[in-house]
C-alpha angles and dihedrals in degrees: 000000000000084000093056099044095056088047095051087039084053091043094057097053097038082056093050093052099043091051120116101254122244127272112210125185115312118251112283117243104267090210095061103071106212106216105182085048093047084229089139095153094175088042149260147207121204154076115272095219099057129003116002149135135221128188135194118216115281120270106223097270094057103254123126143182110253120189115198121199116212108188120320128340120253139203098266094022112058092185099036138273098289093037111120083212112222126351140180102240133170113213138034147279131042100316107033119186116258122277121253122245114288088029115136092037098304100315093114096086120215116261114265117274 
């Protein structure tokens, strides 16, 4: 009995220690802030049930994705119903100006010809 118990003992930790590692979720962009989850890794003031803002992280040419928050969020409109959602903005505070063309790593497209 004493024999068996040890090698299943063995085996199970054998077993432990040979297994693939687990692969959790990979990092979040730092650059797309995540309101409804608080990840606001450039920064943000603010309630999340009624006014707030949330940043990502600057891209190199200063631009960054900003999320406002206008009243509580709804199914359908995860800022409120009179947030603008995310946008690419240059700038600081609140109410940043918008970004150029080319800001948030090229996502901000040029103005029509």
């Amino acid at each position: 009995m004493q024999k068996s118990l040890t090698a299943l003992v063995f085996g199970a930790a054998t077993a432990m220690l040979m297994a693939a590692p687990a692969h959790g979720e990979p990092a979040p962009d730092p650059h797309m802030p995540n309101m409804q989850s608080g990840y606001c890794p450039g920064g943000g003031m603010g309630s999340q049930i009624s006014l707030a803002y949330c940043d990502g992280v600057p891209f190199p040419d200063g631009s960054y994705w900003h999320t406002i928050q206008y009243g509580a969020p709804m199914i359908g409109h995860p800022y409120g119903l009179l947030s603008p959602g995310m946008q690419c903005v240059v700038g600081g505070g609140p109410i940043p100006a918008p970004a150029p063309p080319g800001g948030c790593g090229g996502a901000v497209p040029p103005p029509p010809p």
